[in-house]
N, C-alpha and C positions, 0 to 999 in steps of 0.2 A: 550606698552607691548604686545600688541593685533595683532601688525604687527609681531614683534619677534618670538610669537608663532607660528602665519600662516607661518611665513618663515622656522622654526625650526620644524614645522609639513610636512609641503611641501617637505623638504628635507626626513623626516622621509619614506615618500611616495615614496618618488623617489628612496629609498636604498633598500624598498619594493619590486619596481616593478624590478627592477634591480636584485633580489635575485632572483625571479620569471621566469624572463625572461630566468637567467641561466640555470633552466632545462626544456628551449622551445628548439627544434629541432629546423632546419632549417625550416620546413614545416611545424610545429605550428607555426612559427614567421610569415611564411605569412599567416595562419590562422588567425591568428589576426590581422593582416593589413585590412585583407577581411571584418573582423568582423564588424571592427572601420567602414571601408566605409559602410558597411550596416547600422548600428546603424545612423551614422551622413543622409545619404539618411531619411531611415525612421522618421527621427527628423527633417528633411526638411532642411536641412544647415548645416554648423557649428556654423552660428550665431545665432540658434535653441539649439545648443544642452545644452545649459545651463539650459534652460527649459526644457530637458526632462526628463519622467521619467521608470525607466527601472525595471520590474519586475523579480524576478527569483525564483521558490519556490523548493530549495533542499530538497529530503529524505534523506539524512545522505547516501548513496548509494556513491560510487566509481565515478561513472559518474557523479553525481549531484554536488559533491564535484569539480571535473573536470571543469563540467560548469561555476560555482562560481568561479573559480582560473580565468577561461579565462574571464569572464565576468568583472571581477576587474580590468587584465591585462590591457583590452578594456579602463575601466574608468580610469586609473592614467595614461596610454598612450596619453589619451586626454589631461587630465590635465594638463599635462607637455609641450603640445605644442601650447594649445588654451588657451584662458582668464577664460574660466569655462568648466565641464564636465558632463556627464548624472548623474541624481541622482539614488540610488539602494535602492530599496526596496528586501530586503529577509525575507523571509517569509514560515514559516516550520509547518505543521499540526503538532500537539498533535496527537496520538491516542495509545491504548493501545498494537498496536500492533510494536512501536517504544520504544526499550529498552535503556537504558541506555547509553551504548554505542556508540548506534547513534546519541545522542545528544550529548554525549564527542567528535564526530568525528566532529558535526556540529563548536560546539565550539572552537576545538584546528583549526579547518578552520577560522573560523573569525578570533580566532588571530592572527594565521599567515598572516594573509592577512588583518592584519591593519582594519578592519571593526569596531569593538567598536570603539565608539566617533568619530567617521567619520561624519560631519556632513550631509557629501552629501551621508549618509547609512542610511537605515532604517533598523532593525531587529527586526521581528516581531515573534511571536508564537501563535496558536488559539488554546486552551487548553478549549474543550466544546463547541466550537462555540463562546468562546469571545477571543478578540485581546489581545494580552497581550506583551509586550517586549519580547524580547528574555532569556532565561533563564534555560540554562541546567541541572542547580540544583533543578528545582522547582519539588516538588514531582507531580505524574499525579495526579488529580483532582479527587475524589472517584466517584462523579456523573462520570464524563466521562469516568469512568472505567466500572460502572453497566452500563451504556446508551452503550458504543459500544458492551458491553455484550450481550445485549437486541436486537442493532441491528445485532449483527451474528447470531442469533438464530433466529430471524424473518425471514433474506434471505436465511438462511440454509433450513427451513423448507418448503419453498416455492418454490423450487427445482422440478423437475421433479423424480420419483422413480430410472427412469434408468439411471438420472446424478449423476455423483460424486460431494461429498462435498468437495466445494474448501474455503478457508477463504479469497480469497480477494475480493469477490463478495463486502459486506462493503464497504472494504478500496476501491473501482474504486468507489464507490457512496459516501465516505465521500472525498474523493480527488475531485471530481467532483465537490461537493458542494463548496469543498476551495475554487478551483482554480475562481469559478465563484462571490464568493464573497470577497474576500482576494484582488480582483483587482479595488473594488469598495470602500475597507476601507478608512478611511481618504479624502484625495480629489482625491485617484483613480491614477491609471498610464497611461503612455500610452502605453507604450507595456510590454507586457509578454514574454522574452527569454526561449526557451527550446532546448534542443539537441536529444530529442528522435529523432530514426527513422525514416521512415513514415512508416514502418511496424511496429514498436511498437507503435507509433499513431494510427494506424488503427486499432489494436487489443486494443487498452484501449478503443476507441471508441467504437468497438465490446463487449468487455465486457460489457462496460456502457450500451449498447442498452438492452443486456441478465438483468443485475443488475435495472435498471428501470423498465423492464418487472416482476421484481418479486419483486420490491416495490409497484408494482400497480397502476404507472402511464402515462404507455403508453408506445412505441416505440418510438423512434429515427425515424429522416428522412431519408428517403430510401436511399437519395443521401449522408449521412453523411458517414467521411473518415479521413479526419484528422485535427489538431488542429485549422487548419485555419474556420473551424466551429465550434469550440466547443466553445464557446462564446455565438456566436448563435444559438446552440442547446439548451444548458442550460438555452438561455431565452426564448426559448419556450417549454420545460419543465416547467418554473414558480416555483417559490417558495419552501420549503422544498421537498426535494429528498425522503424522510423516507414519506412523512404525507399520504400516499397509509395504513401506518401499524399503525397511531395513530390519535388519535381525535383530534382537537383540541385546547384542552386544555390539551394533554399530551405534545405538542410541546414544543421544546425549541427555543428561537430566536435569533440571533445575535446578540450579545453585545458586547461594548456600542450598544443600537441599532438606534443612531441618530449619529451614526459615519460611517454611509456609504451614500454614492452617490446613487439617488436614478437612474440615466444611468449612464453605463459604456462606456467608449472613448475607452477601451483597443482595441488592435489590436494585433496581433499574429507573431512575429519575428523568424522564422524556424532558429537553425545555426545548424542543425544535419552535414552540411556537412562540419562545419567548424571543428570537432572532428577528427585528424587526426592521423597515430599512431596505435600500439598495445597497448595494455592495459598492458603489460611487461615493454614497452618503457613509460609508464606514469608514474610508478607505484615510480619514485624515488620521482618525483614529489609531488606525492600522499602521498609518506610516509616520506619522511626526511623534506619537506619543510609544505605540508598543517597535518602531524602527524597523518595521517588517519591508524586506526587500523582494520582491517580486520579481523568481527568476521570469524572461522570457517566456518560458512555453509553457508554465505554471497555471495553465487558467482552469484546467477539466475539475467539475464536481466529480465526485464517487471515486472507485476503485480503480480508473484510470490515472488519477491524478499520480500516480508512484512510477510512472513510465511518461518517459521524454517523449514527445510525437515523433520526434526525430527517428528515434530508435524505432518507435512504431511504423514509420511512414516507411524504414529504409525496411525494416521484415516486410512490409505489404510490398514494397520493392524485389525482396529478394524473391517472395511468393510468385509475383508473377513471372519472372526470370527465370526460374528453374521449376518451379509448379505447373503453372499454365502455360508455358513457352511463349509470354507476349514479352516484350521488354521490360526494363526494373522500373523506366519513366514513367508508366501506365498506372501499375500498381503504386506508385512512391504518390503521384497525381491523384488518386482518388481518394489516397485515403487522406492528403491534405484537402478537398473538398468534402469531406465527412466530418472530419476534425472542424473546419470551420463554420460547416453547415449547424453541426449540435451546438458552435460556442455562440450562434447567432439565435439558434433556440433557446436556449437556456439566457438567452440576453446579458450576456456577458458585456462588459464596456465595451468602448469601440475600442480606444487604445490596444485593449488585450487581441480583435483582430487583425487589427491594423499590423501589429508584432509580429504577429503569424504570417500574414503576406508577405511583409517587407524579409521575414526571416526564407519563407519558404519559394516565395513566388519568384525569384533569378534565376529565370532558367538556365540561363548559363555559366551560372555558380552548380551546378544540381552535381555533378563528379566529384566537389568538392567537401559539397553536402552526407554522398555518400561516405565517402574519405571519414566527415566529421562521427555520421553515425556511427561507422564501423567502430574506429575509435570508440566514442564513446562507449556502446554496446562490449566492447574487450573492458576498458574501462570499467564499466558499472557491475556487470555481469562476467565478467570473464571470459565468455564466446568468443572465437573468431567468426570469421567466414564460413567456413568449412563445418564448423561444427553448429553454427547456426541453422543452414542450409540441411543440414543431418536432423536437424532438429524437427525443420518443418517436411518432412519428409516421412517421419516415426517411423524406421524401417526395421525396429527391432522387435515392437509386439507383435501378437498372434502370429508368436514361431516365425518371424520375421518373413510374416507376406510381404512387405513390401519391400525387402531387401533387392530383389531384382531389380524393379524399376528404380530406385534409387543408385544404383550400379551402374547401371545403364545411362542412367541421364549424368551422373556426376564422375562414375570414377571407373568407369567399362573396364580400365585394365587391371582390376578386382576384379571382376565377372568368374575368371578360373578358379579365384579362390572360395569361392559362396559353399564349396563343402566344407572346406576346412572351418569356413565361417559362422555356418550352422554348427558345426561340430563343437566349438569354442563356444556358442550362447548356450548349446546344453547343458556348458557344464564339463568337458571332455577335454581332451589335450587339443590342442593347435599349434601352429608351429610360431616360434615367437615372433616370427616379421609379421604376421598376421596378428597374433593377440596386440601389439605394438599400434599397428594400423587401425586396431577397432578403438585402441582408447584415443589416439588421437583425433581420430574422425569426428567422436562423439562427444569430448569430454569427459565420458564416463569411465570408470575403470569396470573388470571385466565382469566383474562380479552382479555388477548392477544393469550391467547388459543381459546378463540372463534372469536377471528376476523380471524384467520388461518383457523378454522374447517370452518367460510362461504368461504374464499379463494379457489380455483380452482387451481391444481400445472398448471406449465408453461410447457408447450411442448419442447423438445428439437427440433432444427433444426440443420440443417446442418453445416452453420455457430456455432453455439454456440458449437455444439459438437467437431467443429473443433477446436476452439481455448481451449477448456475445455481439449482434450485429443489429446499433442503434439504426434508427429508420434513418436515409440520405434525405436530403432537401438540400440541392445544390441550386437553387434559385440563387443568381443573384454572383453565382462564381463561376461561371462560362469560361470567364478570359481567362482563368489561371488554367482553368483544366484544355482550350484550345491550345493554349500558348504551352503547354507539354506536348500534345498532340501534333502541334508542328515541329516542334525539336525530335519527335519520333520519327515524324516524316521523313525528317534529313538525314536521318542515320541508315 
């Protein structure tokens, strides 16, 4: 019976790959020829590759999606013409900042591509730092809803004054951590497949170097670049990425925590240039075969992609409104001409701007807009208003210089209490309407307000401000940004 199956499965695979194959171009087919030779080299043979093990960890993203279609192609192409084929581990962070959606996208991928009950698949999900199966429908875990809470607000506040608050600061330090230990789970792989870039390697790197710098635990190696060190970086970084911001015994550990390796074998398998194609030319691929549904505002390459514009647009909103004292329309308005500026650099389809206009460009939906961000932003992250707004302010490092003006502009009739307020981030008794008032303001409870008040903000440099604030080229979007500009006027 046990042969019957395998033959009745094998075939199963093979109608698979064959479905598959039919929306490969000419020049994705030998993309994949190229791929198999690389993979079977890096496994030292063919008579290797039955032992090896291949890692890949999609975000629910268009391209990740992509990678995992070819990556599979790779493994049922062997199968079909060797006696065994590479085994796959997939493997998808949890985090609050992955909705719904992109776990449906993750899922209707596996099944299109025969992955459940594969025994040469593994699919894994880390939901809090523990390993868990794969599982679309699992609600997120409440801890690891407050915990990533906890950590935006920590790398938010630790910020330089004259940086902008971006949200993926986090997400590049909890992706960091995955990646570094996700490949150590179980008995480990041997290599980790990826298709980034090397410019969007090098800017995750880049990020990462900024995001470590303001969890408080040092820089990156001067010489670091791209993924072919990031293995090695992360082991000499050492152990939790966050523990710059917490004791201890506020840690969380990995679990199971006797279910990992204590060296990693991994090695780093580059196929960025195996991705060949427009993203138009994928896209049938993408949507009739792997069922990939494409939220709205899903279009940004890189470390942006894990933040709604929405939410971005309505911070660059709140920014101006309480930072610069211009209105929130100004700020909400540019940074939707930035956002569409880059999605017209990077030649994104039209449809995907066209989404963006019709979604952002009503100006007189924009109250509504905000309404939605807010929402969503509570939603996603947990913030309100108020603590948003605290947020981009950082008024609690270096001994909280900035606490006055932050009082001043938002909540004057606090201004009496700024001793008792200082008193409380040292560490000292306060009176509890105050201790009260500071966690709510913030989010933060009290404790984590005076590890920030001893903290020092980080200095911007060149690099960091570089990757933080993409070059504008607003050619070509005048009218969305006048037709803000006149709804300013009227107000």
């Amino acid at each position: 019976m046990s042969t019957i199956h395998d033959q009745a499965m094998n075939y199963v695979y093979q109608q698979v790959l064959q479905r598959l194959l039919s929306f490969f171009s000419r020049a994705e087919r030998t993309a994949l020829q190229l791929l198999i030779q690389r993979l079977v080299v890096a496994a030292g043979g063919m008579e290797r590759i039955g032992d090896y093990k291949v890692m890949v960890t999609p975000s629910g993203t268009r391209d990740s999606c992509y990678t995992l279609a070819l990556l599979r192609a790779a493994q049922l192409s062997i199968a079909g013409r060797a006696p065994a084929t590479f085994h796959l581990r997939v493997a998808t962070l949890r985090w609050s900042g992955m909705g719904p959606a992109t776990l449906d996208n993750l899922h209707r991928s596996f099944g299109a591509l025969f992955l459940y009950d594969d025994p040469r698949v593994e699919l894994l999900m880390v939901d809090h730092r523990q390993v868990l199966p794969f599982n679309h429908l699992a609600p997120l875990d409440k801890e690891n809803t407050d915990a990533n809470r906890t950590d935006v607000l920590m790398m938010g506040h630790r910020r330089a004054r004259d940086e902008a608050f971006v949200l993926w600061d986090d997400a590049c330090l909890a992706w960091a951590g995955f990646y570094g230990q996700i490949a150590r789970w179980g008995n480990g792989v041997d290599a980790w497949v990826a298709s980034e870039s090397l410019h969007r390697q090098k800017q995750f790197i880049d990020n990462l170097d900024r995001a470590v710098q303001k969890a408080g635990i040092g820089a990156l190696a001067v010489n670091a670049g791209t993924f072919d060190e990031l293995f090695a970086l992360l082991d000499g970084l050492g152990g939790d990425l966050y523990r710059g911001f917490y004791s201890e015994s506020e840690r969380l550990c990995w679990r199971p925590e006797d279910g990992f390796e204590s060296c990693r074998r991994t090695t780093f398998v580059d196929i960025h240039d195996m991705v060949v194609g427009k993203l138009e030319e994928r896209w049938p691929l993408l949507s009739e075969f792997l069922g990939f549904q494409s939220e709205e505002w899903a279009f940004s390459q890189g470390m942006g992609e894990y933040a709604d514009p929405l939410i971005e647009a309505h911070l660059c909103g709140l920014t101006a409104e309480f930072i610069d004292g211009r209105l929130y329309e100004s700020g909400f308005s540019e940074h939707v001409q930035r956002t569409l500026a880059q999605m017209q650099h990077k030649q994104l389809p039209e449809p995907a701007c066209e989404q963006m206009i019709t979604r952002f460009g009503h100006l007189q939906a924009l109250d509504d807009l905000r309404e939605q961000a807010a929402s969503s932003l509570y939603r996603t992250y947990g913030l309100n208003e108020a603590q948003s707004v605290c947020l981009l302010f950082t008024p609690f490092i270096e001994r909280g210089a900035g606490l006055e003006r932050f009082l001043r502009s938002c909540h004057p009739g606090m201004l009496v209490a700024m001793p008792d307020l200082h008193r409380a981030m040292q560490g000292l008794h306060g009176p509890e309407q105050v201790l009260q008032w500071m966690v709510d303001v913030s989010g933060l409870p009290v404790r984590l307000i005076s590890r920030l008040y001893s903290m020092e903000p980080l200095p911007m440099c060149g690099t960091a401000a570089r990757a933080l604030e993409p070059a504008l080229d607003t050619a070509g979007l005048d009218g969305l940004g006048a037709g803000l500009g006149d709804r300013s006027a009227e107000r």
